[in-house]
C-alpha positions as CSV (number, residue, x, y, z in Angstrom):
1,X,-2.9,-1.5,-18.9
2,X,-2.4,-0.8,-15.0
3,X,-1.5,-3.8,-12.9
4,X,-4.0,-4.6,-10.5
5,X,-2.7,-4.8,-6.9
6,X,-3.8,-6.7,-3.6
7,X,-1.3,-5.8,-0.5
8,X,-1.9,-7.4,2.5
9,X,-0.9,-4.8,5.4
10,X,-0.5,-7.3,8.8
11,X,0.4,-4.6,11.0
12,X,1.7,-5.6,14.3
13,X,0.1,-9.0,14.1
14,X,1.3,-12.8,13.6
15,X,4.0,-14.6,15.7
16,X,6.9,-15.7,13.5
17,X,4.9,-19.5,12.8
18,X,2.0,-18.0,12.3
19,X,3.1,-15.5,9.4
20,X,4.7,-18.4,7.5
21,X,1.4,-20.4,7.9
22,X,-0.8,-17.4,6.5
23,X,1.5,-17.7,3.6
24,X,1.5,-21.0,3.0
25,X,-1.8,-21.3,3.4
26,X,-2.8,-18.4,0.9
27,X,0.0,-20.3,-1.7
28,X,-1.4,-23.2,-1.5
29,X,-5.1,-22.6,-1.7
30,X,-5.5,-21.0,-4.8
31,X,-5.1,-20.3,-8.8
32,X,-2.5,-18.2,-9.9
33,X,-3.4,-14.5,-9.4
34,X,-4.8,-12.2,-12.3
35,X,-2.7,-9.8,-10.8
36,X,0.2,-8.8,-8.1
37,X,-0.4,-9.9,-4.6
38,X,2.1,-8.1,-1.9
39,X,2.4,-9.3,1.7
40,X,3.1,-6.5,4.2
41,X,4.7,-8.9,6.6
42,X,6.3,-7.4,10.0
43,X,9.9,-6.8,10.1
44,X,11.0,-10.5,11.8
45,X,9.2,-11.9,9.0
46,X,10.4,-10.8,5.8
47,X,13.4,-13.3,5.3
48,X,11.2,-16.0,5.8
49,X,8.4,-15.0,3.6
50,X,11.0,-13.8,0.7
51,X,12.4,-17.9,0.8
52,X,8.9,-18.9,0.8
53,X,8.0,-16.2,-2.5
54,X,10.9,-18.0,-4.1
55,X,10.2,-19.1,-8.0
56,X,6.2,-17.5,-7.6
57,X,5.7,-15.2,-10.3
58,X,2.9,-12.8,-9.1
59,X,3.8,-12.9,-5.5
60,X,5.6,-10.0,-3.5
61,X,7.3,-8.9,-0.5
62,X,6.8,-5.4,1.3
63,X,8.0,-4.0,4.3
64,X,5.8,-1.8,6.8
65,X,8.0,1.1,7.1
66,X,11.7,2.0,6.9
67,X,13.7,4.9,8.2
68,X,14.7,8.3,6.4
69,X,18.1,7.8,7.5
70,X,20.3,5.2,5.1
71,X,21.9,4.3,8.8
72,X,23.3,5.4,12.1
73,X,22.5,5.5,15.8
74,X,18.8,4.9,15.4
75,X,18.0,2.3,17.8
76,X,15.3,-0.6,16.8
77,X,14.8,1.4,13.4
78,X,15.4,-0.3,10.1
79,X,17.3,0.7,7.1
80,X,16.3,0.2,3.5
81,X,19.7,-1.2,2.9
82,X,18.5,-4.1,5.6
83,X,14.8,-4.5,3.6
84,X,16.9,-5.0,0.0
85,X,19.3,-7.3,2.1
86,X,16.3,-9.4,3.2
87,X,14.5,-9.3,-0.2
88,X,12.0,-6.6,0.1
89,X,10.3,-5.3,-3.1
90,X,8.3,-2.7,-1.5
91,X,8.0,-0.3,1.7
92,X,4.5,0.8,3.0
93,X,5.0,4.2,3.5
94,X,2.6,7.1,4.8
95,X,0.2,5.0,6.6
96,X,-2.6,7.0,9.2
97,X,-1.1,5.1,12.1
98,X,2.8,6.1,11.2
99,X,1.5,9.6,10.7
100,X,-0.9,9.4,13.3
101,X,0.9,7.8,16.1
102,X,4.7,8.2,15.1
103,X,4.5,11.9,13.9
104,X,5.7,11.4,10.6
105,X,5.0,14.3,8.1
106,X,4.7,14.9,4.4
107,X,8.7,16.4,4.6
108,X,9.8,12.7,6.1
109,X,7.8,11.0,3.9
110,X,9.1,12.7,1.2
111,X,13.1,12.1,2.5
112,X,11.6,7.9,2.6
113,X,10.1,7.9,-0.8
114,X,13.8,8.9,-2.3
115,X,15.7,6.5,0.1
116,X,13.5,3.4,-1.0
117,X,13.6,4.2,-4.8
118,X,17.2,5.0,-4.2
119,X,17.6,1.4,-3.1
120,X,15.9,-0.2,-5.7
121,X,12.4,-0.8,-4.2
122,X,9.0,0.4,-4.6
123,X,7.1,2.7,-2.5
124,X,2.6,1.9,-1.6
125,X,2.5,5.7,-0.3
126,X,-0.8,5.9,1.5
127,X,-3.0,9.0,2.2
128,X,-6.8,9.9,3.4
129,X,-8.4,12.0,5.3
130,X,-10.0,12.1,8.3
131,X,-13.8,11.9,9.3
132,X,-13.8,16.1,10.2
133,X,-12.0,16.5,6.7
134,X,-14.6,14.2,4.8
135,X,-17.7,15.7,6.3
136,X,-16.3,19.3,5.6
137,X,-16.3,18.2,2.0
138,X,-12.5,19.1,1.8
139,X,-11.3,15.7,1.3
140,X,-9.9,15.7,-2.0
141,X,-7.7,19.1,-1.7
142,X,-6.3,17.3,1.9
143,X,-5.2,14.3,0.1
144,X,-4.0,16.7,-3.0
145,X,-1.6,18.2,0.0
146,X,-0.3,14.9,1.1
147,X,0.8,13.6,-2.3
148,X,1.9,17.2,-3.4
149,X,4.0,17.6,-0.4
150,X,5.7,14.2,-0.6
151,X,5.7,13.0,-4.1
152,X,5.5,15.5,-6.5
153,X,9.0,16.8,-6.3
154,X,9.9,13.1,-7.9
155,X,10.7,13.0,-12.0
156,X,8.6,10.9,-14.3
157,X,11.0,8.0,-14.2
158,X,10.5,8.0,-10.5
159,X,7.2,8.7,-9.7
160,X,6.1,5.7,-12.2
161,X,7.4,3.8,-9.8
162,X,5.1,4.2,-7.1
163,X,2.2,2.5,-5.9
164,X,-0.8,5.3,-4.7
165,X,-3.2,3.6,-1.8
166,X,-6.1,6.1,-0.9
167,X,-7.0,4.9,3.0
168,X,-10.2,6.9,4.5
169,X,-9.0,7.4,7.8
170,X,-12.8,7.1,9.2
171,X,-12.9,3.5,7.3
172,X,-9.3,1.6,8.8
173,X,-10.3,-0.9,11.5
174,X,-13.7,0.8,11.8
175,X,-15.8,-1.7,9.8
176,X,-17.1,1.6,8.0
177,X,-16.5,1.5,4.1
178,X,-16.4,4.2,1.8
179,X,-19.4,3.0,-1.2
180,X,-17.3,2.4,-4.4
181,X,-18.8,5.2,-5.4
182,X,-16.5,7.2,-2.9
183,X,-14.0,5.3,-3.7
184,X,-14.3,6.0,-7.4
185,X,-15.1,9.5,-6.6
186,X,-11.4,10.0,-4.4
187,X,-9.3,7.8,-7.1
188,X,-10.4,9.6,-10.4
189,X,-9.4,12.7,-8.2
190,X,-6.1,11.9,-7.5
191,X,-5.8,10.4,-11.4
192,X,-6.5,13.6,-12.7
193,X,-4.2,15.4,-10.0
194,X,-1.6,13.1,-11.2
195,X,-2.1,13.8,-14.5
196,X,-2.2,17.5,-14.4
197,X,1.4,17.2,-12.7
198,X,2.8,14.1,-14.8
199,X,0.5,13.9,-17.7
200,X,-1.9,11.5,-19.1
201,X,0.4,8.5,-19.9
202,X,1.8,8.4,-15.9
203,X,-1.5,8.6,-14.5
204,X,-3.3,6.2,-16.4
205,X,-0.5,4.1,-15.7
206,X,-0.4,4.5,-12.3
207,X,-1.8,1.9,-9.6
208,X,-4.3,3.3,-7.1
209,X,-5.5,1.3,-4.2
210,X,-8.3,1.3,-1.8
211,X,-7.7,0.6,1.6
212,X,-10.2,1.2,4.4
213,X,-12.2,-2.0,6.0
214,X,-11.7,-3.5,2.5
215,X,-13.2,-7.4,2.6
216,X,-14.5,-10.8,1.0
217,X,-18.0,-9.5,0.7
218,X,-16.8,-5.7,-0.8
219,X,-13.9,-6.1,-2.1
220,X,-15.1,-7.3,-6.2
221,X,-18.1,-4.0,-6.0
222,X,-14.8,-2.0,-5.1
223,X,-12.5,-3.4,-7.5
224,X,-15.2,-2.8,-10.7
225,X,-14.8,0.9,-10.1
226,X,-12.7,1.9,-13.3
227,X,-9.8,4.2,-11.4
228,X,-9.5,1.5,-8.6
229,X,-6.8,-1.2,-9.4
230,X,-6.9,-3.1,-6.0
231,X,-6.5,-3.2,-2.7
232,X,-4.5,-2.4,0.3
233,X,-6.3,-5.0,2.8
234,X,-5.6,-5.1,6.7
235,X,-7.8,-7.3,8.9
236,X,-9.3,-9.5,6.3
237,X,-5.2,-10.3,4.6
238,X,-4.8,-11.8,8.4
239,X,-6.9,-14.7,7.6
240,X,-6.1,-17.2,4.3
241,X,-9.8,-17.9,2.5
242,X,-10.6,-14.1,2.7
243,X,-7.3,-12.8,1.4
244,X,-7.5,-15.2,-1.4
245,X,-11.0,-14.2,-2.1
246,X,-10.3,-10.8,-1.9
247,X,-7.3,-11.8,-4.5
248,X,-9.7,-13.6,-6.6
249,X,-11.6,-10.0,-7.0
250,X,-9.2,-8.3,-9.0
């Protein structure tokens, strides 16, 4: 059976008190999850997070980003020898706004993905297209080409590893949605892409996630579909009672 996922993605949000008080507050509030629960904190959280994730069983850490480079003379980058060091268990990697406002393409995405399986951790590689992509009707051969030319030169044992999170680039921050019809439509897509490449055993095993102005009131219709295993949440993980209800969906 695939594990159901709910990552919380805070983005460049939360002074240092308040992250450890969204945490807290999400711990405390709540029955043990049905499934994993990941929090994407910012970089200046993660040591803190990790002591408070101590002893929970379905609870993990993820970091935002890292860089392709194991170190060097990158200044205010971050290594994925410093994310392990700090007790990271995954890296968000792929996101619209890296790729959008950072530049980063599939061949860098593809030199992260090996660095943070390298090290141990696993990779939430996200793709989606864009609103001119979706109303052309090409959407599902762009996102094809974004996990082709960044994952699929990984072996079996690798690839298993890694956590898929299908973000409509017309639904982040926009309050739009894609219908969980969409959003089955995209994910049984991408399940049979993997499977052509992988076979039937990795892609039925494999976790994909939707992402995209995911919420309380959406998220459970969402979650039904049968090829979508959770969630990749951004405004609603920055507040406890939604996150937890959006937890409580899986």
């Amino acid at each position: 059976m695939r594990q159901k996922i709910v990552a919380g993605n805070w983005k460049m949000n939360k002074t240092f008190q308040e992250g450890l008080d969204l945490v807290s507050a999400v711990l405390e509030n709540g029955e043990e999850p049905r499934g994993l629960v990941v929090f994407g904190a910012p970089y200046v959280h993660l040591q803190a997070v990790a002591q408070l994730l101590k002893g929970q069983k379905n609870y993990r850490l993820a970091a935002q980003n890292c860089h392709q480079e194991e170190k060097g003379a990158y200044t205010g980058e971050i290594s994925a020898d410093m994310l392990v060091s700090v007790g990271a268990d995954f890296v968000i990697l792929g996101h619209s706004e890296r790729r959008q406002y950072f530049e980063e393409g599939s061949a860098m995405l593809a030199q992260k993905t090996d660095l943070v399986l390298q090290k141990g951790m696993r990779p939430i590689f996200c793709c989606g297209e864009p609103l001119g992509i979706r109303e052309s009707n090409t959407h599902v051969q762009y996102v094809a080409a974004q996990l082709k030319e960044s994952l699929f030169h990984l072996n079996e044992f690798d690839f298993a590893k890694v956590v898929i999170a299908y973000e409509p680039i017309w639904a982040i921050g926009t309050g739009r949605t894609a219908s969980s019809d969409q959003a089955q439509e995209m994910h049984a897509a991408i399940r049979a892409l993997l499977a052509e490449k992988y076979g039937a055993a990795v892609a039925d095993s494999t976790s994909i996630l939707y992402g995209g102005s995911c919420n309380a009131q959406n998220a459970q219709e969402l979650f039904s579909m049968p090829d979508v295993d959770g969630g990749l949440i951004g405004g609603a993980s920055l507040k406890p009672d939604d996150f937890r209800a959006i937890i409580n969906a899986m």
